[in-house]
ZAMARGU-4260 file (C-alpha; in steps of 0.2 Angstrom, whole numbers, plus 5000, padded with zeros to 4 digits):
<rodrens>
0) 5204/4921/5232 | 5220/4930/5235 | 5230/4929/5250 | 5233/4948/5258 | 5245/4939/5272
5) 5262/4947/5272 | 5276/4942/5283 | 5283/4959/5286 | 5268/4966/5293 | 5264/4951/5302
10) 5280/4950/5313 | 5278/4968/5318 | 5266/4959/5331 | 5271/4942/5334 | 5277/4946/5349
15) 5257/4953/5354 | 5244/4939/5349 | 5229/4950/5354 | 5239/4961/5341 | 5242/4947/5326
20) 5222/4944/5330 | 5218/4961/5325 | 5230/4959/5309 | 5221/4943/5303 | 5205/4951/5308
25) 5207/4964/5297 | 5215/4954/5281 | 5196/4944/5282 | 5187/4959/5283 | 5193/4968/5269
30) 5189/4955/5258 | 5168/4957/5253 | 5171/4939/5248 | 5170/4933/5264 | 5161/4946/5274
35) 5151/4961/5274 | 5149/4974/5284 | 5151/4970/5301 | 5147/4952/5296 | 5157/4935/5304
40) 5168/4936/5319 | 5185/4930/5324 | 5194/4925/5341 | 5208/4921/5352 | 5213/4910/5367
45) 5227/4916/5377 | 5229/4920/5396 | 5223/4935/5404 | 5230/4943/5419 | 5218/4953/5431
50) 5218/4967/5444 | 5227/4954/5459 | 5239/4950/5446 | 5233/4930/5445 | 5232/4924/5426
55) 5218/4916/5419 | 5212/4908/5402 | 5202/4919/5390 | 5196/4918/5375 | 5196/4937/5364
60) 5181/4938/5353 | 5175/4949/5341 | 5162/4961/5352 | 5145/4965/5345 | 5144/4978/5333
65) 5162/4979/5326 | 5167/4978/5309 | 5180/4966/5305 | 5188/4976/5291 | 5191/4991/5305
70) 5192/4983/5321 | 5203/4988/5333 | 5212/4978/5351 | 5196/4986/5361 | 5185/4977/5350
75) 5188/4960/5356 | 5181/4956/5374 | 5191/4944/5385 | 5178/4932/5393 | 5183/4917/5404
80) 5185/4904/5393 | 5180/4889/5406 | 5163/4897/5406 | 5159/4897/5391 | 5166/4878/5390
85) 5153/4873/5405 | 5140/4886/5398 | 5140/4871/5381 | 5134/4857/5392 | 5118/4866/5395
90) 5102/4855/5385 | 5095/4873/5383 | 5100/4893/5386 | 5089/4905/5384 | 5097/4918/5374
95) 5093/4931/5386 | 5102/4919/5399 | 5117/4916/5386 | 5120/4935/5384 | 5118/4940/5403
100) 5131/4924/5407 | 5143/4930/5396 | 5143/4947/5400 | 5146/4942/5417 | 5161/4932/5413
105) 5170/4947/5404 | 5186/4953/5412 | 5184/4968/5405 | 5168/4976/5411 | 5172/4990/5397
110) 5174/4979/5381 | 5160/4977/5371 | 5146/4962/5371 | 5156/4947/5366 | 5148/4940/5350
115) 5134/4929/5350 | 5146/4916/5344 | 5157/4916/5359 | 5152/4896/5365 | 5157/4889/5347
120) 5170/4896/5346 | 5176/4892/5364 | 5173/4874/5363 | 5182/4874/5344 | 5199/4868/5354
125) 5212/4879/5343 | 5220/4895/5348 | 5213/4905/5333 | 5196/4905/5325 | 5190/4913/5311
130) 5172/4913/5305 | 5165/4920/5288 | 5149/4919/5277 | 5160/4915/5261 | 5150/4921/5246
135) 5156/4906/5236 | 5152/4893/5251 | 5134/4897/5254 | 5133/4900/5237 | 5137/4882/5233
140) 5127/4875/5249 | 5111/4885/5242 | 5107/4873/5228 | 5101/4855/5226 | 5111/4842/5235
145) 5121/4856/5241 | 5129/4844/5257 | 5133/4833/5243 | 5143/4846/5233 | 5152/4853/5250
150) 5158/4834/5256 | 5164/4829/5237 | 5171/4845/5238 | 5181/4845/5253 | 5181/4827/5260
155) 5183/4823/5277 | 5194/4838/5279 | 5180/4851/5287 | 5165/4844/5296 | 5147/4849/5290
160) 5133/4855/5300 | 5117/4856/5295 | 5107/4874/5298 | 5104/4878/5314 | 5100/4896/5323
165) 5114/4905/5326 | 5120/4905/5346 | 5118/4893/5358 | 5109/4882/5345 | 5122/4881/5333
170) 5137/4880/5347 | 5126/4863/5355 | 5125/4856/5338 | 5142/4858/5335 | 5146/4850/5352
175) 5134/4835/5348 | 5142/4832/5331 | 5162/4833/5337 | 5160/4825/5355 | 5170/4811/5349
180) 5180/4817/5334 | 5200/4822/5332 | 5199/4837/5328 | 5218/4836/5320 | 5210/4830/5305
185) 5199/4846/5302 | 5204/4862/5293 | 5189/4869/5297 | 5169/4870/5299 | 5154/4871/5286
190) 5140/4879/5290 | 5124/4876/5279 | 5116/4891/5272 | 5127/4900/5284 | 5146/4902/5282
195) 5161/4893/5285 | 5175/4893/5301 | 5197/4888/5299 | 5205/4887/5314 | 5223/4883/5321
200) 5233/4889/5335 | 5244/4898/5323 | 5235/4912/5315 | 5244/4911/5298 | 5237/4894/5296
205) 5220/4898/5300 | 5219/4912/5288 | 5226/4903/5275 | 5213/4889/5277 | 5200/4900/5275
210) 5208/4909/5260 | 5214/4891/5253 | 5196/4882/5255 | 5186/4897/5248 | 5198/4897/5235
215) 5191/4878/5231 | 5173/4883/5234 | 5177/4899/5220 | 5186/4887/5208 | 5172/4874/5210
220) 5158/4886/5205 | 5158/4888/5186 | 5165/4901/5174 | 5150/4918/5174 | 5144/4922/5158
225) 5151/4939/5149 | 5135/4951/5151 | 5142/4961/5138 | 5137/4981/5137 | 5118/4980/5143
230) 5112/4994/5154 | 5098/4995/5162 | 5087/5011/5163 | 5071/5017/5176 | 5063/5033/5171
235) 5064/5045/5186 | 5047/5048/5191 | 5042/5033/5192 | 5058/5030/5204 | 5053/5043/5215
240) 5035/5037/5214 | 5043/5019/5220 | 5052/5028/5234 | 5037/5037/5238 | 5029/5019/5242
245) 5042/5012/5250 | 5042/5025/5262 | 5023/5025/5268 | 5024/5006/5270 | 5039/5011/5283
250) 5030/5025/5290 | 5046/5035/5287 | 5055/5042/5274 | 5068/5030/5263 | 5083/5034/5251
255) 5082/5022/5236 | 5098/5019/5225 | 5096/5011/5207 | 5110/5001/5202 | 5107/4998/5182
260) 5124/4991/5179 | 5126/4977/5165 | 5127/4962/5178 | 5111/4968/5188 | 5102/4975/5171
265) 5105/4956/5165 | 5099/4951/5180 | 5082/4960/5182 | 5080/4955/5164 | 5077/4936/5166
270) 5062/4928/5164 | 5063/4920/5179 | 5069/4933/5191 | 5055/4934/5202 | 5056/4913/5205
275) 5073/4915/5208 | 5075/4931/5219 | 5059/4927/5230 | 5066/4910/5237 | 5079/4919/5249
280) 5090/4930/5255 | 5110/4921/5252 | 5113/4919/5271 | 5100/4923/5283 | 5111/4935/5292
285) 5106/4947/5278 | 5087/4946/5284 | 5087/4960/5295 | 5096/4972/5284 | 5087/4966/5267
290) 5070/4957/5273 | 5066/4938/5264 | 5064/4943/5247 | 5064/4959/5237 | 5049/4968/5229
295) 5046/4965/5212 | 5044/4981/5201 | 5033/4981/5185 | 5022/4993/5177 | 5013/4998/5191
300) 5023/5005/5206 | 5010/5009/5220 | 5004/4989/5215 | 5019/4983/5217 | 5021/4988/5233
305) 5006/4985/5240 | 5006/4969/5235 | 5023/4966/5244 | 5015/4972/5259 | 5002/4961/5261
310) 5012/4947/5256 | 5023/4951/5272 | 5010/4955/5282 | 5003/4936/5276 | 5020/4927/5280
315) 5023/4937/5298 | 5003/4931/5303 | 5009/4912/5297 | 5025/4910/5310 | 5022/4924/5320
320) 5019/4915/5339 | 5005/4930/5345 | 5021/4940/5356 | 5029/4948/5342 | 5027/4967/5335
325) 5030/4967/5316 | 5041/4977/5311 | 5036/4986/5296 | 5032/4979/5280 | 5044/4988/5268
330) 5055/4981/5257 | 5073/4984/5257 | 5076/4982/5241 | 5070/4978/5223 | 5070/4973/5205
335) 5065/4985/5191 | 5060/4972/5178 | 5073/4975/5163 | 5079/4989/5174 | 5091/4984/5187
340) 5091/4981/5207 | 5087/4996/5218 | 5091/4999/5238 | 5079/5008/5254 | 5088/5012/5268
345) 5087/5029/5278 | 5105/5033/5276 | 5116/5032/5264 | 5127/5022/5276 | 5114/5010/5278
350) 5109/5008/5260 | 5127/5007/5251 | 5128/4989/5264 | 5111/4985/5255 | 5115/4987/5237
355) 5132/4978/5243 | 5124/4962/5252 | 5112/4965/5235 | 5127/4963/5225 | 5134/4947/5232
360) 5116/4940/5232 | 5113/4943/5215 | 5129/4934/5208 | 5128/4921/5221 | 5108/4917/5211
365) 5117/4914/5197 | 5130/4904/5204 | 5118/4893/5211 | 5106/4893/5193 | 5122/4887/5185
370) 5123/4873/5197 | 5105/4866/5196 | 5096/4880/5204 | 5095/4893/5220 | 5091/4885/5236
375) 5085/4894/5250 | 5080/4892/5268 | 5063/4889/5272 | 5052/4902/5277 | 5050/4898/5296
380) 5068/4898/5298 | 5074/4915/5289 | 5057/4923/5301 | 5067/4914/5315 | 5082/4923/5312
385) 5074/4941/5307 | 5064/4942/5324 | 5077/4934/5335 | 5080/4947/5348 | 5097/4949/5347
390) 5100/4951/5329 | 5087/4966/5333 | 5095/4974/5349 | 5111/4973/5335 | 5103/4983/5321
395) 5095/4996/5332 | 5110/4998/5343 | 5115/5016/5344 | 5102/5024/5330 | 5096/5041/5332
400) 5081/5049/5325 | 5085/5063/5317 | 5072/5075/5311 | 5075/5074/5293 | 5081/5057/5291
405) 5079/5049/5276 | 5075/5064/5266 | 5084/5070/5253 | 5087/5091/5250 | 5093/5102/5236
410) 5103/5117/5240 | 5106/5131/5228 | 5120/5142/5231 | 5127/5132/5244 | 5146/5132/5243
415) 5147/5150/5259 | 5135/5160/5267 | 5118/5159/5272 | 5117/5142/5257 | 5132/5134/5264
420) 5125/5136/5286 | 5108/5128/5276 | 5119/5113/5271 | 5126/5108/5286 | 5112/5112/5296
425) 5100/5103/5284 | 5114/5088/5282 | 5115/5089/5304 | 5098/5087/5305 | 5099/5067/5295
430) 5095/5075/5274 | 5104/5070/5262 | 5110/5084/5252 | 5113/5089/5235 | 5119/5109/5232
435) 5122/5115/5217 | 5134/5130/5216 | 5141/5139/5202 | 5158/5138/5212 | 5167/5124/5206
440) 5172/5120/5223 | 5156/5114/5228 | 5162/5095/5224 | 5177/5097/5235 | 5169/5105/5247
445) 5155/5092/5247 | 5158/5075/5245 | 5155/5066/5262 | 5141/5053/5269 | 5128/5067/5268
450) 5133/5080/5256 | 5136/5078/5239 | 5141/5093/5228 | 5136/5099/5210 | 5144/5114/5201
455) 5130/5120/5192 | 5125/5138/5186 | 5107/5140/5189 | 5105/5152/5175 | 5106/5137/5164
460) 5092/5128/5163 | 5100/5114/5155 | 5114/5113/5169 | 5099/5113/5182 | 5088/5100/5174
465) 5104/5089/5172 | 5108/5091/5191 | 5091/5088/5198 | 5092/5073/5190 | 5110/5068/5196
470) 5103/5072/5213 | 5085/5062/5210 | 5095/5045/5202 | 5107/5047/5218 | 5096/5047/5233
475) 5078/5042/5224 | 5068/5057/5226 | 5069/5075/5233 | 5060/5081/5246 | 5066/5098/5252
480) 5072/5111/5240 | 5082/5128/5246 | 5081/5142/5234 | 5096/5151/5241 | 5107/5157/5226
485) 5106/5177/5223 | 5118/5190/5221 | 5117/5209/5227 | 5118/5220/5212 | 5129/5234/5214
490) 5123/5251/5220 | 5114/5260/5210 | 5099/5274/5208 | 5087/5270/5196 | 5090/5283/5182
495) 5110/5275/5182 | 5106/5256/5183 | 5115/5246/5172 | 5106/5237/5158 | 5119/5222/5160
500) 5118/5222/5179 | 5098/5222/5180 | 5096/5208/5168 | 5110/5199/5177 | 5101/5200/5195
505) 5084/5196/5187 | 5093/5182/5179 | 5100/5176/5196 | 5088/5181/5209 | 5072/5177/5201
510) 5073/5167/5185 | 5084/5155/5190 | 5074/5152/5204 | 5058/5148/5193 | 5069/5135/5185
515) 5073/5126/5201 | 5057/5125/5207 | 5049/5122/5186 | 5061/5107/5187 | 5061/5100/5205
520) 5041/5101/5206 | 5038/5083/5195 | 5049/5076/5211 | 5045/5086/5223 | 5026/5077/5220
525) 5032/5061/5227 | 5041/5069/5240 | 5041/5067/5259 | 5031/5081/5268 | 5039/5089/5250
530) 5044/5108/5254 | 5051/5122/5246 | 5059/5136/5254 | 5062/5152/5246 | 5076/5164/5254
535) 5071/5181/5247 | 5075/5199/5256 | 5069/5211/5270 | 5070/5223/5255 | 5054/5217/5246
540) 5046/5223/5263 | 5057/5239/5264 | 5069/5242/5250 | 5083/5254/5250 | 5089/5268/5241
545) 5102/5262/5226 | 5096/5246/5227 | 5082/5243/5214 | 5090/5228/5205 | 5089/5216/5219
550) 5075/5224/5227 | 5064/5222/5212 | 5069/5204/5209 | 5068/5198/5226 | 5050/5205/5226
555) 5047/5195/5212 | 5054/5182/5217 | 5042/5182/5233 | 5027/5184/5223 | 5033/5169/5214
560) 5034/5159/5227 | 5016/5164/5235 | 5009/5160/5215 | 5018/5140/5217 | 5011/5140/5237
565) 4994/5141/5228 | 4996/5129/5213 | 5006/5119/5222 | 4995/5114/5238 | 4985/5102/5229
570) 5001/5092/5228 | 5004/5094/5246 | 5021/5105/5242 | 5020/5118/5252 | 5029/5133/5247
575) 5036/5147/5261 | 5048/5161/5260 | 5061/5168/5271 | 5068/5187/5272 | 5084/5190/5282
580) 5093/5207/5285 | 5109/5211/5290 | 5115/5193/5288 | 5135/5203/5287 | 5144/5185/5288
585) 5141/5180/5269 | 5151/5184/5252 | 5138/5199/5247 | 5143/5208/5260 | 5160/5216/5259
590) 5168/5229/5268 | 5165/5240/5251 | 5146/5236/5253 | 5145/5240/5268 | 5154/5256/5269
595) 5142/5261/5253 | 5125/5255/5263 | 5130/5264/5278 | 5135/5280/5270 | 5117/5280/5262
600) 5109/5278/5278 | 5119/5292/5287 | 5129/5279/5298 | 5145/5273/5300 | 5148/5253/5297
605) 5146/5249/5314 | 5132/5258/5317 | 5124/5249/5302 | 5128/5232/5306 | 5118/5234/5324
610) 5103/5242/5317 | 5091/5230/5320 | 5076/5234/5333 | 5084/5219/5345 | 5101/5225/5342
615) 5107/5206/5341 | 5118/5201/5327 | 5110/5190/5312 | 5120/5177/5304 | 5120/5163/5291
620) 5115/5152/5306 | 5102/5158/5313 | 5094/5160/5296 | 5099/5144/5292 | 5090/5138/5307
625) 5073/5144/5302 | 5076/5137/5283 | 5076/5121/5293 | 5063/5123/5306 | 5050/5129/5291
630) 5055/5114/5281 | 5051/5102/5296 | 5037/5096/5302 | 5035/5109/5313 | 5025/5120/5297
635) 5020/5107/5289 | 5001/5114/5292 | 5007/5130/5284 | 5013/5137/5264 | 5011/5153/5258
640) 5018/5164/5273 | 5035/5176/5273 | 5045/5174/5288 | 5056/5187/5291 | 5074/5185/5302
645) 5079/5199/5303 | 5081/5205/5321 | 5067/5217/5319 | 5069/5232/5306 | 5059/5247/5312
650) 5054/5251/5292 | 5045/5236/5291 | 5037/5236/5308
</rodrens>
């Protein structure tokens, strides 16, 4: 493992402890080695001087819910480090009782929770502590005789503890175990199944005892097999079937993300993957973000998950003590047999730190195979730890339901106008979502959490099939799909039409729609509350002098739509179509346009532009709001019907 400490950056802040803390904090968190997101926890005893001026004796520790890899100074909460001290001569704190006492001994009403850790690391007697969940640690403590192999390993120098919950628990046990020890002779703590802590009152030296017995842990585990150039493969229906389970056993809407690399292709590809994946997560910190076990994906999808779900149900009834709600019976990851590993989460925040902790889990099994074989907690403990009340508070902390979290959305012509508003409305309201544009921009424009670009012209079919499966393999499934993309042919009577320029806006506005919805439909079957919405054109309803070309595609491009609303309603998609007007903020409509459409009215371009019944303006966002609106759940009783937005337009009242 290498060592990230470097002098120069180091004595920029040894003049600031709370400072060097943060340095060191950050050189552990970066490292997916030793900890994953917001994973371990750090801390520092120094003095604290208060409002009247008089000093006292703190210990900063990482607050709950900071990431090591980003935390800042306000991360850490100062909290009176004689309390904690007393609080570890208690026979038993509640840990209702533990948090209330240590929030009351904060110094700094507006830091964070201090960690749930705080009492260990208080009574570990060293100015800096550092805690982490070393992949290669736990990894070596998860097999047979895995104490033994830790104490040949590191001698007397680091002191063992068996498992034990997490909190006031595991600080006792420590306390129990070191009453009568020097702690000189220690360079740090193993924790079974857990992790591992260093510690020394200069924060160089505990870093690199952490770095330096990982290191030993690493070298220790045998050399990995070369996986050579396997990858693994899943067909996509049957992915978004998979997703399509997963969801309804969490009662809302999941992403699901395939990972079909050689290492995890090898992996699923073992005859003995189900033993060895179904004995337990590689810490139990994991549990609450990837459940005990993963489901285990064969032939039959729909079976497959089903038969996870009563297997949870089962092991929640056994340890369960009669005042618990279980929470639901999902899995939060999988194993395609010969495919590769897939990850569930709602966000793509939240399922990237799956398919990491996935990862590590993965290679830490067959660490441990390689050793004698993959060692896990029992099941009563890792239950302990995934209903313990203040793991939970910690997950849900700060989450907001969002109306289309989870759900995954496919914009065409997204990259301005009333295509781009749908995108960041869509993506504001929790989708996920994949716009195809014919603009190159698009992946510039669109490469964030929640928006992910494809340039794509949708008059291809080829491009379009290739696209909607890029977006399907990246989130697992669509679910919404925006027909937006349409051009407005230039003015013309119908005697003078171009032959080029009618073929081009059928081509555009109607055709390429029928690809997008030919090709998303297999999906769009497995989808959640699947919907597509068609944005066609108050012109089908009233269409205009000189404007034949888009007017006669957007009118076919309705009927279109209500001939999918009826084939498609067995499969629950429901199909609904939009016509705005006067939408002026979008690319169609430049001041040449509009100078040509109002002269043909009799109006000058001011007139025109406020020659709704309402006399309000119409823009990409107010149509971009109804898009969203019919897509929710809010219509989800309704397919077939044409909305118009519009303002009000007296021709087609």
């Amino acid at each position: 493992m290498k060592n990230l400490w470097n002098n120069f950056d180091a004595d920029t802040c040894r003049d600031d402890l709370l400072a060097l803390r943060v340095y060191s904090s950050r050189l552990i968190g970066q490292n997916p080695d030793l900890v994953l997101h917001g994973g371990g926890n750090t801390s520092l005893k120094t003095s604290f001087t208060d409002i009247f001026g008089e000093t006292q004796e703190v210990i900063y520790i990482k607050g709950s819910g900071w990431d090591l890899a980003t935390i800042e100074v306000s991360g850490f909460s100062p909290v009176r480090l004689e309390v904690l001290i007393k609080l570890a001569r208690f026979e038993f704190l509640s840990d209702a009782d533990m948090v209330g006492a240590q929030r009351v001994a904060m110094l700094d009403q507006q830091a964070p929770n201090p960690s749930t850790e705080a009492i260990l690391h208080a009574i570990i007697p060293f100015r800096f502590v550092d805690h982490t969940h070393a992949d290669a640690v736990v990894t070596l403590s998860n097999t047979p005789s895995g104490e033994d192999r830790i104490r040949n390993l590191y001698g007397d120098r680091v002191l063992v503890v068996p498992y034990v919950m997490p909190g006031f628990e595991l600080a006792k046990k420590v306390a129990d175990l070191t009453r009568d020890i020097d702690w000189s002779v220690l360079e740090g703590i193993v924790l079974m199944s857990h992790g591992i802590f260093s510690f020394s009152n200069n924060a160089k030296e505990s870093y690199e005892r952490m770095i330096q017995l990982v290191s030993e842990a690493e070298s220790n585990l045998k050399s990995r097999p070369d996986l050579g150039v396997v990858h693994g493969g899943i067909p996509l229906p049957e992915l978004t079937e998979l997703r399509l389970a997963v969801s309804r056993a969490a009662g809302k809407p999941m992403l699901a993300v395939f990972n079909g690399s050689p290492h995890h292709c090898g992996f699923a590809g073992r005859p003995d993957v189900e033993s060895i994946a179904c004995r337990g997560p590689l810490t139990p910190d994991h549990v609450i973000r990837t459940k005990r076990v993963p489901v285990i994906v064969g032939e039959d999808v729909s079976d497959a998950v089903t038969r996870y779900v009563q297997d949870y149900e089962s092991y929640f009834t056994a340890f369960s003590s009669g005042n618990l709600t279980q929470l639901d019976p999902a899995p939060r990851w999988g194993i395609w047999k010969d495919g590769g590993t897939i990850a569930f989460g709602r966000t793509e925040r939240e399922v990237t730190i799956i398919a990491d902790i996935v990862h590590h889990t993965v290679q830490a099994i067959e660490d441990a195979e390689r050793l004698g074989g993959w060692v896990a907690l029992p099941e009563s403990q890792i239950f302990a730890m995934e209903y313990w009340e203040l793991e939970q508070a910690k997950l849900n902390r700060g989450r907001t339901e969002l109306p289309f979290l989870g759900q995954v959305a496919l914009v065409t012509g997204g990259a301005s106008g009333i295509g781009r508003a749908c995108v960041e409305h869509l993506a504001a309201s929790g989708a996920q979502v994949v716009t195809l544009d014919k603009n190159p921009s698009v992946t510039s424009i669109y490469n964030g959490s929640s928006m992910y670009g494809i340039a794509c012209d949708v008059t291809d079919p080829s491009a379009v099939t290739s696209a909607i499966e890029k977006a399907v393999l990246r989130y697992g499934g669509l679910d919404i799909v925006v027909n937006n993309a349409g051009i407005f042919s230039a003015s013309a009577s119908v005697e003078n039409i171009d032959d080029a320029e009618w073929q081009r806006s059928l081509d555009i506005n109607l055709t390429a729609a029928m690809y997008v919805i030919k090709k998303t439909v297999p999906y769009l079957r497995y989808g959640w509350n699947p919907a597509v919405v068609i944005v066609g054109s108050k012109n089908v309803a009233a269409p205009g002098r000189g404007a034949g070309a888009y007017s006669v595609a957007k009118a076919g491009l309705t009927q279109l739509g209500r001939i999918a609303a009826l084939e498609l309603a067995n499969d629950g998609i429901r199909v609904n179509t939009v016509h705005p007007n006067a939408v002026f903020d979008t690319a169609m409509w430049t001041e040449e346009v509009l100078a040509i459409r109002a002269k043909q009215y009799g109006r000058t371009v001011e007139e025109y532009r406020a020659s709704t019944l309402l006399g309000l303006e119409i823009t990409s966002n107010h149509v971009a709001s109804v898009v969203c609106a019919i897509a929710g759940t809010e219509f989800s009783r309704t397919t077939g019907a044409q909305v118009p937005v519009d303002g009000g337009t007296e021709r087609v009242v």
